[in-house]
BAFI-3210 file (N, C-alpha, C; in Angstrom, 3 decimals, decimal comma, padded with zeros to 6 digits):
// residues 81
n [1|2|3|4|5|6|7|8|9|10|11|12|13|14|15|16|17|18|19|20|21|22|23|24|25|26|27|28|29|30|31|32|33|34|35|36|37|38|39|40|41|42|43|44|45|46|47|48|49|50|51|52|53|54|55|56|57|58|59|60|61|62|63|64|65|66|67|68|69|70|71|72|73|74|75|76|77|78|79|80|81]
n.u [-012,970|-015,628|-018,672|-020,598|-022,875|-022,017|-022,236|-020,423|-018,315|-018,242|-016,086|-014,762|-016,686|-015,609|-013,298|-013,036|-014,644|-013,005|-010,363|-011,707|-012,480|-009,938|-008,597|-010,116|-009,862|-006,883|-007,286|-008,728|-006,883|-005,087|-006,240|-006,559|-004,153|-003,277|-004,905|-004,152|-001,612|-002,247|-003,706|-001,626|000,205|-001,240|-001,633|001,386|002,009|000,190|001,436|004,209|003,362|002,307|004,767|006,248|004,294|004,861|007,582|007,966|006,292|008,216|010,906|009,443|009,217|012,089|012,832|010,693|012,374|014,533|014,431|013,318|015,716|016,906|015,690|016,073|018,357|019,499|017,576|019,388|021,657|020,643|020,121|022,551|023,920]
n.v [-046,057|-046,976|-047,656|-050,817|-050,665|-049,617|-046,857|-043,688|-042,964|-040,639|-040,010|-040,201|-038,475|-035,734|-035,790|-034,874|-033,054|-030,746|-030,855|-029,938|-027,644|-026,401|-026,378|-024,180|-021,946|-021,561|-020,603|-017,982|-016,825|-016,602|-014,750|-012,664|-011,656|-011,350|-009,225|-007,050|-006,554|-005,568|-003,339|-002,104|-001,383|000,302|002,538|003,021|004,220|006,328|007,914|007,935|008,839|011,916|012,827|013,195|015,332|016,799|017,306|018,195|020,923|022,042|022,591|024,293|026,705|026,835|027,669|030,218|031,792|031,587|033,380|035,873|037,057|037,565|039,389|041,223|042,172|043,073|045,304|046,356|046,889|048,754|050,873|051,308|052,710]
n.w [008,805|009,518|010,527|011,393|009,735|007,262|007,749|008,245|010,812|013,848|014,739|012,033|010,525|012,158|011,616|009,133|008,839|010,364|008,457|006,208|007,336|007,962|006,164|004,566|006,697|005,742|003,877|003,804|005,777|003,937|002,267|003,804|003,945|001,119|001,172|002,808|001,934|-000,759|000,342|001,390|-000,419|-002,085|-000,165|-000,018|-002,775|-003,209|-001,276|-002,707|-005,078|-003,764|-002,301|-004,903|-006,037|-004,146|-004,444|-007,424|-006,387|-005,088|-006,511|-008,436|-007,001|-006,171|-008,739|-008,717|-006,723|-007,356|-009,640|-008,475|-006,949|-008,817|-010,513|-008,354|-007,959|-010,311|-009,904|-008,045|-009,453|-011,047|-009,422|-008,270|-010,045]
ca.u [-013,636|-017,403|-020,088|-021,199|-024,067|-021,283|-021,855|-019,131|-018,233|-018,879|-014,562|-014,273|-016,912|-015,215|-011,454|-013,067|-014,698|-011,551|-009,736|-012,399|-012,086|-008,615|-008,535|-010,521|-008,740|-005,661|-007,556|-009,253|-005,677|-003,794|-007,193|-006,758|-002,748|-002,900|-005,634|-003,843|-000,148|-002,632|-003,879|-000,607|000,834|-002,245|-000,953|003,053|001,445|-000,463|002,459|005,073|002,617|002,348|005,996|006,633|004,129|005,659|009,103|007,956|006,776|010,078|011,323|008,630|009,437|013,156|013,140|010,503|013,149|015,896|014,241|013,172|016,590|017,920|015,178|016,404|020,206|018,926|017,319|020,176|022,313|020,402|019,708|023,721|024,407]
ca.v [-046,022|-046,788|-048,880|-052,472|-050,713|-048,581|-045,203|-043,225|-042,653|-039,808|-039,528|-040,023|-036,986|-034,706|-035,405|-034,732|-031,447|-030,696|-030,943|-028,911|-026,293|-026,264|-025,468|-022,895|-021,004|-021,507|-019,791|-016,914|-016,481|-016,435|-013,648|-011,546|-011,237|-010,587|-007,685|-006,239|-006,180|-004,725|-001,759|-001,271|-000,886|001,511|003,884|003,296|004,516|007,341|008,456|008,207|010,409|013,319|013,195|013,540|016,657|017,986|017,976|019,652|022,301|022,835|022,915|025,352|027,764|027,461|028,576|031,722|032,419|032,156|034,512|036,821|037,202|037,739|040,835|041,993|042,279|043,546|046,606|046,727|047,792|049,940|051,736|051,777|053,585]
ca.w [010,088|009,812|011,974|010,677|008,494|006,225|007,843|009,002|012,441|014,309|014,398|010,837|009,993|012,629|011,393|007,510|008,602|010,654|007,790|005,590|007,981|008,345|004,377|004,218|007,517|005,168|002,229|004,707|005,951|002,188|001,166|004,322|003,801|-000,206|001,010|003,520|000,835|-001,551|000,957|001,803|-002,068|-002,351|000,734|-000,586|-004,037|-002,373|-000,482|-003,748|-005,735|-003,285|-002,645|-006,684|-006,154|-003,355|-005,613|-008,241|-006,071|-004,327|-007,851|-008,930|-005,917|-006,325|-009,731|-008,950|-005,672|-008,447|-011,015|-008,193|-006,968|-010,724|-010,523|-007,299|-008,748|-011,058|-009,424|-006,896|-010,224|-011,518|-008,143|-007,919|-011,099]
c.u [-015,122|-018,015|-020,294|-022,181|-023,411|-021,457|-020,614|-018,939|-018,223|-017,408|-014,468|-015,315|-016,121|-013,796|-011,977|-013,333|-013,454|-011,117|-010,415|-012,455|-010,541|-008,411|-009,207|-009,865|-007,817|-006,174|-007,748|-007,708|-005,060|-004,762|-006,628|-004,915|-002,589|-004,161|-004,911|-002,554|-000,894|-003,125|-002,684|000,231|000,011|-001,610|000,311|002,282|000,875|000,408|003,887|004,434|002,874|004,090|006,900|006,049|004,513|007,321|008,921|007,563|007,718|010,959|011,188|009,503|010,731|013,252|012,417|011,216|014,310|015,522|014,208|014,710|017,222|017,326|015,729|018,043|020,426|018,796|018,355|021,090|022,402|020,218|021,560|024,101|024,012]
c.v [-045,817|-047,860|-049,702|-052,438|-049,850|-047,622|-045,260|-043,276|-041,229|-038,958|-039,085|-038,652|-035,689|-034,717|-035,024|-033,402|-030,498|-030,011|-029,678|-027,527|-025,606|-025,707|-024,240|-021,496|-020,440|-020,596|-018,333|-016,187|-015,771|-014,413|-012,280|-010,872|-010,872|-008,800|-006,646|-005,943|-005,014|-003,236|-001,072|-000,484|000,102|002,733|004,533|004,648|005,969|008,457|008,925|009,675|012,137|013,463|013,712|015,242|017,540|018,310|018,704|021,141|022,995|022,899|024,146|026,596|027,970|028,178|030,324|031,900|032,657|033,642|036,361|037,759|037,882|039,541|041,648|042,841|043,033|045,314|047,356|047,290|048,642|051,311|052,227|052,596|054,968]
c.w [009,865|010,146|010,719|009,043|007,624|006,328|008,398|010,126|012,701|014,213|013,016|010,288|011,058|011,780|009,502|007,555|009,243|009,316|006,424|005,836|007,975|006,794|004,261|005,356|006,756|003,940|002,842|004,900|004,985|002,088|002,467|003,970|002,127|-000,086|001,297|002,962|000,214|-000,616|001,095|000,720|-002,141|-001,455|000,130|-002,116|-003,884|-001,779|-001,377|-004,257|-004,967|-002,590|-004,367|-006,809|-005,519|-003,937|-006,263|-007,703|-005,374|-005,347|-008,117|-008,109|-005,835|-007,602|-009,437|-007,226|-006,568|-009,022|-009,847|-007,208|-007,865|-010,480|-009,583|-007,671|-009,694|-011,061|-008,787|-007,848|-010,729|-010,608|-008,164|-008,864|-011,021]
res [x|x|x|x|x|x|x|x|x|x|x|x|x|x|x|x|x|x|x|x|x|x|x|x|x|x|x|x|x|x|x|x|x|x|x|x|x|x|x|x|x|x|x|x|x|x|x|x|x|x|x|x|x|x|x|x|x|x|x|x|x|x|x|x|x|x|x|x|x|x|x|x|x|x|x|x|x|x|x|x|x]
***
């Protein structure tokens, strides 16, 4: 599609940038959806971690509720004797 003197037409550059546009939407699109996976792996990641630390200290704290128990049982025998 171009006029007598071998330019284009006025169609044929809109349906080319069209089409130029329409690719890069599709790229814009792809970049904003691998960002917004990656923020979200960052939060998940974020959110694992301080669950791992909040285990160990409900770990931590059962063992010194164990031990201080053990002491208490402890005392409570020797108090009975």
């Amino acid at each position: 599609a171009s006029t007598s003197d071998g330019r284009p037409t006025v169609n044929a550059m809109l349906v080319k940038r069209n089409a130029e546009l329409s690719e890069e939407n599709i790229k814009l699109q792809k970049n904003d959806y691998e960002t917004s996976v990656s923020a979200q792996e960052d939060k998940l990641t974020i959110i694992d971690t301080r669950k791992q630390e909040m285990d160990n200290s409900l770990e931590e704290m059962k063992y010194e509720l164990e031990k201080a128990m053990r002491r208490e049982c402890k005392l409570d025998f020797r108090l009975a004797e």
